[in-house]
N, C-alpha and C positions, 0 to 999 in steps of 0.2 A: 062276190059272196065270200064270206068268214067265216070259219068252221071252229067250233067248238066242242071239246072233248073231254068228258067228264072221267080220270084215270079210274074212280072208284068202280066204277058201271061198263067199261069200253062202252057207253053210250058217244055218237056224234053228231050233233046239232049244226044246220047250217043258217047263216043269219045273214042279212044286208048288209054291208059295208057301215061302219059308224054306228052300231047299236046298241043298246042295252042290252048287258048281260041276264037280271035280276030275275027276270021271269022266265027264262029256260033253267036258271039255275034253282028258283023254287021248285017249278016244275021236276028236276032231277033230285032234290030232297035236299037242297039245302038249306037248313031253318034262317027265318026271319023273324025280325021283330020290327024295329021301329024303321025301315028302309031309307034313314034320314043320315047314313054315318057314324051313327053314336054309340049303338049300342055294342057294334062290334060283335054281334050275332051269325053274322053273314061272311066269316072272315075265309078265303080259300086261300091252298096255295096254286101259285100259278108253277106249273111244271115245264111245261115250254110254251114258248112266244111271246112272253112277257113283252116284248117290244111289239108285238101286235096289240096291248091294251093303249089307251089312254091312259095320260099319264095320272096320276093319284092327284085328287081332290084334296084341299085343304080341309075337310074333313077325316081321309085316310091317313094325313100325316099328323094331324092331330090324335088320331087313334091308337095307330100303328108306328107313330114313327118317322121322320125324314127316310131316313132310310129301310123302307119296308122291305127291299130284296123283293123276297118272292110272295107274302102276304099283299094282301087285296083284301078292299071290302069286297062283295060281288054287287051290293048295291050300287054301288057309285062307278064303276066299270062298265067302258065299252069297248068293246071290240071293233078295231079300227080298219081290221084286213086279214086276209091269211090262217093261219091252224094257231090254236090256244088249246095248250091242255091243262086241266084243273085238276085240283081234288080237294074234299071237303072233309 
């Protein structure tokens, strides 16, 4: 299990190994719009464990960037293992 931690909220979610973010992360109030990459609605940063996501979708570096650092769509994001902390 992968835990998830929303900085704004000390909220923490625990999720299956390999999952999508998207829906705990509306869930916790981060707006959405087209969930597709584009719109770049859904954008957090990743605080720690960034090496616990998957890596950025050709969609996120088209958004964001090659080099996104610490941005993330949340849409396209999974959590691969271990503590992520976010904020929105």
């Amino acid at each position: 299990m992968a835990t998830l931690r929303f900085e704004n909220t000390d909220e923490e979610v625990q999720l299956p190994d390999d999952s999508p973010i998207a829906e705990v992360c509306e869930e916790a109030g981060v707006p959405f719009a087209c969930t597709e990459g584009v719109c770049g609605t859904c954008v957090i940063e990743v605080k720690e464990g960034k090496e616990n996501l998957s890596k950025p979708t050709q969609e996120e570096e088209d958004f964001l960037g090659e080099d996104t650092y610490n941005e993330r769509l949340a849409c396209q994001c999974k959590i691969k293992r271990g503590n992520v902390t976010i904020s929105f």
